[in-house]
N, CA, C and O of each residue as an XYZ file, in Angstrom:
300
protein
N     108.006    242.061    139.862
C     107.363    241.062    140.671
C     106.416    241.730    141.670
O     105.192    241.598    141.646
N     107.027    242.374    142.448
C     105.789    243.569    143.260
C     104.315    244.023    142.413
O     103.196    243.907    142.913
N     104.576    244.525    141.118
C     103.615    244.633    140.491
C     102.753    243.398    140.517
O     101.573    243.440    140.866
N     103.243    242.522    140.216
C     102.542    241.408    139.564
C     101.788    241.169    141.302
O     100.593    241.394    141.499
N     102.466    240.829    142.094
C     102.210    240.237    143.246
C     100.619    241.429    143.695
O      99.658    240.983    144.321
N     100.693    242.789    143.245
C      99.644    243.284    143.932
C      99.006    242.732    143.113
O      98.151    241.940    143.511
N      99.166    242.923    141.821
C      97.985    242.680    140.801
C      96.769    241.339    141.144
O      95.558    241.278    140.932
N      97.745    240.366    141.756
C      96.846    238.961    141.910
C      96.261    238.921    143.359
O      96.023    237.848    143.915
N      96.056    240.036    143.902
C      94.927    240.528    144.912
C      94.017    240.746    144.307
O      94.007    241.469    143.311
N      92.751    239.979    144.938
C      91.556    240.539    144.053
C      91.000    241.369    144.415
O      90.088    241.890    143.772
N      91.550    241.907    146.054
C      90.693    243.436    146.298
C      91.164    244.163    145.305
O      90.372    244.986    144.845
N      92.383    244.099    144.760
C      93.067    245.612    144.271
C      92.621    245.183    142.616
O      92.726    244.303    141.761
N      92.042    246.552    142.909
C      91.345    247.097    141.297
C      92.168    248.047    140.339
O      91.810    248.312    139.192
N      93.057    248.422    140.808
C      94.043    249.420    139.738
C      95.009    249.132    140.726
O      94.870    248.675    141.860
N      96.325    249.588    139.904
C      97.730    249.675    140.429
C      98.343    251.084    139.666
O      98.449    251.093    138.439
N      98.708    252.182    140.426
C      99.526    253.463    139.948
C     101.297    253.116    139.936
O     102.052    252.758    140.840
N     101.499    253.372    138.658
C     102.788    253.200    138.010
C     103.099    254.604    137.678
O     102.394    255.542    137.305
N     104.658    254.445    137.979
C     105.267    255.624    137.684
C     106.769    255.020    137.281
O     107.417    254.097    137.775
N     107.027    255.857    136.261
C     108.164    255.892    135.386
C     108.724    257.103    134.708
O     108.076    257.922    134.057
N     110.276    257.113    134.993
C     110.323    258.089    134.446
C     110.818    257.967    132.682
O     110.444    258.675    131.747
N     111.690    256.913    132.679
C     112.359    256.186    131.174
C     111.162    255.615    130.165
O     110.051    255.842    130.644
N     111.140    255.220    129.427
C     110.244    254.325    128.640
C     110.995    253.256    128.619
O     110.898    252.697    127.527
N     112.124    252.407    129.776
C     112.360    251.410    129.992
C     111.177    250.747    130.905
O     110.352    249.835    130.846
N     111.734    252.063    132.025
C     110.910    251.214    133.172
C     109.354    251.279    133.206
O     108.751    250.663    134.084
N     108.505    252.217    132.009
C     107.246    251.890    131.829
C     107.209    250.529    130.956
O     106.201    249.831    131.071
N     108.168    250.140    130.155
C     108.190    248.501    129.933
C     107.783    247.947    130.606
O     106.690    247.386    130.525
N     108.867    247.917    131.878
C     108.863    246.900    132.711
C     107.978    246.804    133.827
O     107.784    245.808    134.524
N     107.423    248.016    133.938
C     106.131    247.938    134.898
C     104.746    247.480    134.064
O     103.813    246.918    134.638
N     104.739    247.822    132.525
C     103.692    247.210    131.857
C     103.828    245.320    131.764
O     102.857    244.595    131.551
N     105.138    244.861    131.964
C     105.394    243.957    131.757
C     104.893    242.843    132.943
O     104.839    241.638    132.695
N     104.486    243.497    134.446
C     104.007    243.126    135.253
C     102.906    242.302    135.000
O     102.787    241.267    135.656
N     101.766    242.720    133.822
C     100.629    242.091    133.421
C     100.924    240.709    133.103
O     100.143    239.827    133.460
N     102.061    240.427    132.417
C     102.081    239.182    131.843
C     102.733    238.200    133.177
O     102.962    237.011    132.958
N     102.923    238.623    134.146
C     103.935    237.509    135.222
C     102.447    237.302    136.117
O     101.671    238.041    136.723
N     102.551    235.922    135.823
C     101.599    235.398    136.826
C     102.003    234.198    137.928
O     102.517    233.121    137.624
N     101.683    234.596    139.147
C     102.544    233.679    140.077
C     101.355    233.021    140.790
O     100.222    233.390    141.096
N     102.050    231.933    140.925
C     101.141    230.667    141.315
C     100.788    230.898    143.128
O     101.385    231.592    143.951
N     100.102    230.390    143.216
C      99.702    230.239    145.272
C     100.844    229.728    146.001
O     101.118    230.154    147.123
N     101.392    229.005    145.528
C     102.799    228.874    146.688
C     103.321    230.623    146.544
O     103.060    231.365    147.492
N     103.999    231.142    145.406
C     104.929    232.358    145.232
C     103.979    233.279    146.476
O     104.362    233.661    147.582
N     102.752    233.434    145.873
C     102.019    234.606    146.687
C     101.688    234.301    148.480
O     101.276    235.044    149.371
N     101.976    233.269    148.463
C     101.260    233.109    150.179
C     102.871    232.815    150.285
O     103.135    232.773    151.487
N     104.007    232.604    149.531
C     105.231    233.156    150.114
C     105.493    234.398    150.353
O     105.498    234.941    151.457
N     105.793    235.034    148.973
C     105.329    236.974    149.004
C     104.316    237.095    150.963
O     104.843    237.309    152.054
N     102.926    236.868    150.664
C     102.237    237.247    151.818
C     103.013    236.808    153.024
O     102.923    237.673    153.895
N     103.702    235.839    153.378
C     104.477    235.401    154.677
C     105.418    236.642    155.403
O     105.532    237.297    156.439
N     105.957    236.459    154.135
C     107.641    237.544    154.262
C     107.015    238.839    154.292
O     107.601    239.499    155.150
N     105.986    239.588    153.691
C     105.913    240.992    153.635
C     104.462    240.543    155.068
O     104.033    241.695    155.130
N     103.987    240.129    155.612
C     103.232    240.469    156.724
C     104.007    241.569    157.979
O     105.172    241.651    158.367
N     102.893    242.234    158.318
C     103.197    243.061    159.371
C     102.982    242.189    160.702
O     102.227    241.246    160.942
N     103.797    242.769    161.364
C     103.626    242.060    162.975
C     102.494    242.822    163.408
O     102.301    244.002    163.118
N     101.591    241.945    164.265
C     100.361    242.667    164.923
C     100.615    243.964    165.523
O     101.801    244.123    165.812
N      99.829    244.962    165.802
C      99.867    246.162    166.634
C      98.993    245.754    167.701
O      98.326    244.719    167.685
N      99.018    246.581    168.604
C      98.079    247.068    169.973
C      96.888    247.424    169.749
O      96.742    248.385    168.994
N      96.047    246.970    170.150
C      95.797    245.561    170.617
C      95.647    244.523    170.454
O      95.666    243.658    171.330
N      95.437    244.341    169.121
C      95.793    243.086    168.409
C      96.476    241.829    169.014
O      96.018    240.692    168.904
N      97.885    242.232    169.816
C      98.546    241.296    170.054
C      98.281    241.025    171.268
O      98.351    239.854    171.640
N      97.857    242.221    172.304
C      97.256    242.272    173.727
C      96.180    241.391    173.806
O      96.170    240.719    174.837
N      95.090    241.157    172.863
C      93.732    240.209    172.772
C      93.954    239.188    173.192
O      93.431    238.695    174.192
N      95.083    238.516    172.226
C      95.633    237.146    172.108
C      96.309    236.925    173.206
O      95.872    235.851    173.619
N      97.189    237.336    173.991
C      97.877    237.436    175.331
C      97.000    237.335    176.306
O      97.374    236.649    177.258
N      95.510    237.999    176.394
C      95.344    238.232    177.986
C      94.342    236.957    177.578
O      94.456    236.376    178.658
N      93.652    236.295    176.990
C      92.957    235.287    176.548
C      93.889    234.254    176.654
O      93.316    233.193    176.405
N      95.012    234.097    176.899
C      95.580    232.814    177.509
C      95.716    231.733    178.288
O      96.886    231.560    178.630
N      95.182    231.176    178.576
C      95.255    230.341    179.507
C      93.867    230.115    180.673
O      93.724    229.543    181.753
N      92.845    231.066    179.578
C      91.557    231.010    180.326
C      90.814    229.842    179.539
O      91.231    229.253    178.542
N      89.900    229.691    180.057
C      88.733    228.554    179.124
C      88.229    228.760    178.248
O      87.736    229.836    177.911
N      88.243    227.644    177.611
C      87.676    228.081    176.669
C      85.658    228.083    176.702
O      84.816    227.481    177.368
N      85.612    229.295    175.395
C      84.011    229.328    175.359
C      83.371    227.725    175.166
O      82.500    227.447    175.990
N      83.482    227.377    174.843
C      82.493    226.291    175.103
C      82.630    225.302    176.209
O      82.199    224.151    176.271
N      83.276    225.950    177.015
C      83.273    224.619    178.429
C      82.180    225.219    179.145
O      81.614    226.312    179.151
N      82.051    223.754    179.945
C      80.615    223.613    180.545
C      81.196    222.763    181.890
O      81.669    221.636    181.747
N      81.101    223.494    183.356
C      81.373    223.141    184.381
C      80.625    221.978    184.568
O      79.475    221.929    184.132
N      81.224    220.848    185.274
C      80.516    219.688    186.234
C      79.161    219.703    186.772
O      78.907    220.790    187.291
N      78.540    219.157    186.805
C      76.979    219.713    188.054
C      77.279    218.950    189.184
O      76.556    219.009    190.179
């Protein structure tokens, strides 16, 4: 499923497989044929997201509670 799941990224242009059995090069060739629909993958994407880093999460924090860009004071 990992396989499959990178595979249906359309940035990713190759995927490196390694095996040592001629089981598990089966089953990593077998990746080609599992195709998962947009719910599976933007599930996959939910659960495997990284939590923001620094500053990333600092941006969003200090931008709180200020105005927003398009307000336009009283005259």
């Amino acid at each position: 499923m990992a396989l499959a799941y990178i595979l249906a990224k359309p940035f990713v242009t190759t995927v490196i497989i390694g095996a040592k059995r001629v089981d598990q090069l089966d089953q990593n060739l077998a990746a080609v044929k599992l195709k998962l629909d947009a719910d599976e993958i933007k599930r996959l994407d939910d659960v495997s997201a990284l939590a923001p880093e620094y500053p990333g999460w600092m941006l969003s924090r200090q931008a709180a509670g200020r105005r927003p860009a398009d307000f336009e004071p009283k005259s």
